[in-house]
N, C-alpha and C positions, 0 to 999 in steps of 0.2 A: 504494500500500500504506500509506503514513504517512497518508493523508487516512483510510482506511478504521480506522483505526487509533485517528485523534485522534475522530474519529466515534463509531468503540465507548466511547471512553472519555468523550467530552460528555454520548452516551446514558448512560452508567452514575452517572454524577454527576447529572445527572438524576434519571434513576430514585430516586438514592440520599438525593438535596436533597426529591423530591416526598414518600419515605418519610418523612423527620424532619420534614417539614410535617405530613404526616397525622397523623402519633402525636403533633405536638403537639397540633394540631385535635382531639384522641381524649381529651387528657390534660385542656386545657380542657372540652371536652364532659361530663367524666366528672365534675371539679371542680364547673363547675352544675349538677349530677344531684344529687350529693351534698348542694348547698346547697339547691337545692330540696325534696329530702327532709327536711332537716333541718327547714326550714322549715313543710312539711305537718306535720312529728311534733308541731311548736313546738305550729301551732296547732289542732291537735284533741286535745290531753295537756294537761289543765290538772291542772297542779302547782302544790304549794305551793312558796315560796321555801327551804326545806329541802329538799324532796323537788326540784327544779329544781338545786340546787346538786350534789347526789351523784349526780343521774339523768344530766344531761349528763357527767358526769365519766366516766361509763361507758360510757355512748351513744357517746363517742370511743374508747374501747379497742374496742367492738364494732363499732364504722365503720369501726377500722384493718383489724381482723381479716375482716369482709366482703370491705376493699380489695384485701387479696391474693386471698384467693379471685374477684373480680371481674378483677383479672390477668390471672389463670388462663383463664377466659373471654374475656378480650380476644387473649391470645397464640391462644386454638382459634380463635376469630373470624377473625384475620388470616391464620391456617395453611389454613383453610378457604378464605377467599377468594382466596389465591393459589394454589390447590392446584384451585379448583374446576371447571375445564373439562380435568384432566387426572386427577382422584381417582380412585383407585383401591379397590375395593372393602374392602380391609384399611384403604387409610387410612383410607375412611369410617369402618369399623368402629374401629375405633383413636378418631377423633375423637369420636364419638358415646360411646363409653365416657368419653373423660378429658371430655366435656360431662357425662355425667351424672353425674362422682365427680364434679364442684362441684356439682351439686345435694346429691349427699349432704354432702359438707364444711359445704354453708350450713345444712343442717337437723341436723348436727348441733355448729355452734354457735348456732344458735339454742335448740336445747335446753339446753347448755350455760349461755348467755347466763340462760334462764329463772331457776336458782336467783339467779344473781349480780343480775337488777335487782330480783326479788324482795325481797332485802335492802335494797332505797334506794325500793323502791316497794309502795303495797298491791296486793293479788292482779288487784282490776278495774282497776286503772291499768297495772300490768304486761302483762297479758292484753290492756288497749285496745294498747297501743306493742308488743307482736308483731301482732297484728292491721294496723296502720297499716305498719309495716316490712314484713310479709306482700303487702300490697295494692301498696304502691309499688315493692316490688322484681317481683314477677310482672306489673304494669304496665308497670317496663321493658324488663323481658324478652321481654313480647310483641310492642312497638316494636323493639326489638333482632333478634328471630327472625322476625317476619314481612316485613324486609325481604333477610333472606341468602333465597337461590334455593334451591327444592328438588335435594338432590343424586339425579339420574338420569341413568340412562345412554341413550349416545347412540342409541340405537334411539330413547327416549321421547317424545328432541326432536321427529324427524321425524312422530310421531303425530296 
């Protein structure tokens, strides 16, 4: 009984050491996403050294404000994939909705966003950096969503 015991609990630390690996592996992953975006923005936005000084200053309030809403998406991610050979048609439901309130959350700070870089940027250079933010977030997203498994039920499998 104590072996079966010490066992449950090696697995559970285990388990629990592989978890704080992954999410660090997640939190770096997420860090070079960010920096490579930045990076793309850098170099298809050419700003003047004025316009570069106020645009970035804001470009980080509006990366922070993404970051939580990307969070958000990473906690359904993870809910998803440990949930996903046992989901339940509510939970589906349930997740697919809090997935799609971060699509709304992002589009509407992005609209938000609009007035505020307007003010540090003109209309076609504002208009280029949604477009560029547009392209590279729905870039990741597709990398992101085409690797999670379609959720079906298990009649579907055996088809």
């Amino acid at each position: 009984m104590a072996i079966a015991q010490n066992t449950s609990s090696q697995l559970s630390a285990a388990d629990s050491t592989a978890d704080t690996i992954m999410d660090h592996q997640l939190q770096l992953l997420r860090k070079d996403i960010r920096s490579i975006k930045k990076q793309l923005i850098a170099a298809n936005l050419t700003l003047t050294d004025s316009e570069a000084t106020k645009f970035w200053q804001m470009y980080e309030q509006y990366s922070a404000e993404t970051e939580r809403i990307n969070d958000t998406r990473t906690a359904i991610i993870k809910e998803y994939s440990e949930d996903y050979g046992t989901l339940t048609d509510d939970q589906a439901d349930n997740l697919i909705r809090r997935w799609l309130d971060t699509d709304i959350e992002q589009t509407k700070l992005r609209q938000r966003y609009v007035a505020i870089f307007r003010k540090v940027l003109p209309g076609k250079k504002a208009a280029t950096f949604f477009q560029l933010d547009r392209r590279i977030s729905t870039m990741i997203d597709l990398q992101i969503t085409s690797q999670l498994p379609l959720a079906r039920t298990r009649i579907e499998f055996s088809l």
